[in-house]
C-alpha positions as CSV (number, residue, x, y, z in Angstrom):
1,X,134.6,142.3,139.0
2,X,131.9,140.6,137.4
3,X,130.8,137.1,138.7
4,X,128.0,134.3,137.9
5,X,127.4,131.4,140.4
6,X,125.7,128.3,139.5
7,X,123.6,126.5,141.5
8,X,120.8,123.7,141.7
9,X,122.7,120.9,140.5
10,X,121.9,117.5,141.9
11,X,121.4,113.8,141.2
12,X,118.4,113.2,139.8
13,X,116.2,110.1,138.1
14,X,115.5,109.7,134.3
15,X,112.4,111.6,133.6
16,X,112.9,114.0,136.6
17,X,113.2,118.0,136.7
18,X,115.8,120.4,137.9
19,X,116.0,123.8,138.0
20,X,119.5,125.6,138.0
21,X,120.0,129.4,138.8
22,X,122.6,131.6,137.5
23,X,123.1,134.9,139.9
24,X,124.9,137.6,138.3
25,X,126.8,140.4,140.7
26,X,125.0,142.9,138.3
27,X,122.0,143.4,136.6
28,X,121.5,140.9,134.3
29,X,120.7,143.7,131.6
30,X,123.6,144.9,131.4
31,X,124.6,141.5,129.2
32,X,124.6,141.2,125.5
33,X,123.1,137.9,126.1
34,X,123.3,134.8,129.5
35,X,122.7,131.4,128.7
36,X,123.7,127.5,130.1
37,X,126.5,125.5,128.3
38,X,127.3,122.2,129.4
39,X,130.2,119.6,128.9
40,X,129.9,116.1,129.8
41,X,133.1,113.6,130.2
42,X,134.8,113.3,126.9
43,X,133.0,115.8,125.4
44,X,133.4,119.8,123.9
45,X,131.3,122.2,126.0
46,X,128.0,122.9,124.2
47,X,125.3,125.4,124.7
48,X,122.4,124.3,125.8
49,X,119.9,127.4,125.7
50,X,120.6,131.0,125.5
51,X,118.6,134.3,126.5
52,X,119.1,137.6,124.9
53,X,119.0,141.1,126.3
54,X,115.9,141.8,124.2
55,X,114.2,138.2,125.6
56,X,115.1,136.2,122.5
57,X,115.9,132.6,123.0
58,X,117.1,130.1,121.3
59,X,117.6,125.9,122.3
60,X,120.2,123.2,121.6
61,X,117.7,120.5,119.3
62,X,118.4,117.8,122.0
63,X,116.6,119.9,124.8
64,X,114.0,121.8,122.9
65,X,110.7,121.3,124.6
66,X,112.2,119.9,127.9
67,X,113.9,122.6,128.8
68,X,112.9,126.6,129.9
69,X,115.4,129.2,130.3
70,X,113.8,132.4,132.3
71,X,115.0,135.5,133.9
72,X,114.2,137.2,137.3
73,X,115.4,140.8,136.7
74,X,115.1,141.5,139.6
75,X,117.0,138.9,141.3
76,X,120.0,139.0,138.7
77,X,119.5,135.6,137.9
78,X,118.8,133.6,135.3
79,X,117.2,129.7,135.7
80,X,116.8,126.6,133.6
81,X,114.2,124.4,134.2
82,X,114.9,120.7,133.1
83,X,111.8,118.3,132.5
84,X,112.4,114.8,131.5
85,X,115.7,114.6,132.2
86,X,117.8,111.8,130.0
87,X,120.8,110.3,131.2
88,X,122.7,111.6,128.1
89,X,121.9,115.1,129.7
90,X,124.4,113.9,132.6
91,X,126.8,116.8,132.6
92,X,128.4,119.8,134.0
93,X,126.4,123.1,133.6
94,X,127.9,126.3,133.4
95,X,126.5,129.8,133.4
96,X,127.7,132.1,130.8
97,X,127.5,135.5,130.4
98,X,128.0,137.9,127.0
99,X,129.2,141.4,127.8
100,X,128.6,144.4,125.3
101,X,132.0,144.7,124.6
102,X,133.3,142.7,122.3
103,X,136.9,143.2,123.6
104,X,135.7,141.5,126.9
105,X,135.5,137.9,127.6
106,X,132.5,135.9,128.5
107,X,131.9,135.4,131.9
108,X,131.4,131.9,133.4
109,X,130.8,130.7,136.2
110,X,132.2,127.2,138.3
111,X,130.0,124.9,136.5
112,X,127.3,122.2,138.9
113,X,127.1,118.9,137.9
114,X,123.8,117.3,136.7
115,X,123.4,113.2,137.2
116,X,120.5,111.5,135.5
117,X,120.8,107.9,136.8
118,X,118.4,105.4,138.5
């Protein structure tokens, strides 16, 4: 069974930086695509950034230029680092995860909150 945990969550003051990991149990390769959604109170879950198989990536308009996603292959995970964190990036993040299959559903992990607050 496939998993993805989250971690590197935290509180955090505006204009800070995090950096949240996604480990997969597998090679991260063997993905169509891994990427960071997040949903804050009252709101739908939105993607935030996105990484392809190939190394393509692609950026939600509110984060482009703060934030990095990035790949270890050989650590199965994938990270986003957060610069100048807003408060209205207060959310939970979740890691998801695109399998080749198209009759399989993503894979997502337990989410980690992210407070931006002083």
């Amino acid at each position: 069974q496939v998993h993805v945990v989250e971690s590197g969550g935290g509180l955090v003051q505006p204009g800070g930086s995090l950096r949240l990991s996604c480990a997969a149990s597998r090679s991260i390769f063997s993905f169509l695509a891994m990427g960071w959604y997040r949903q804050a109170p009252g709101k739908q879950r939105e993607l935030v950034a996105r990484i392809t198989n190939g190394g393509n990536t692609n950026y939600a308009d509110s984060v482009k230029g703060r934030f990095t996603i990035s790949r270890d292959n050989a650590k199965n995970t994938v990270y986003l680092q957060m610069n100048n964190l807003k408060p209205e990036d207060t959310a939970v993040y979740y890691c998801n995860a695109v399998s080749f299959d198209a009759r399989q559903s993503d894979y997502w992990g337990q989410g980690t909150q992210v407070t931006v607050s002083s």
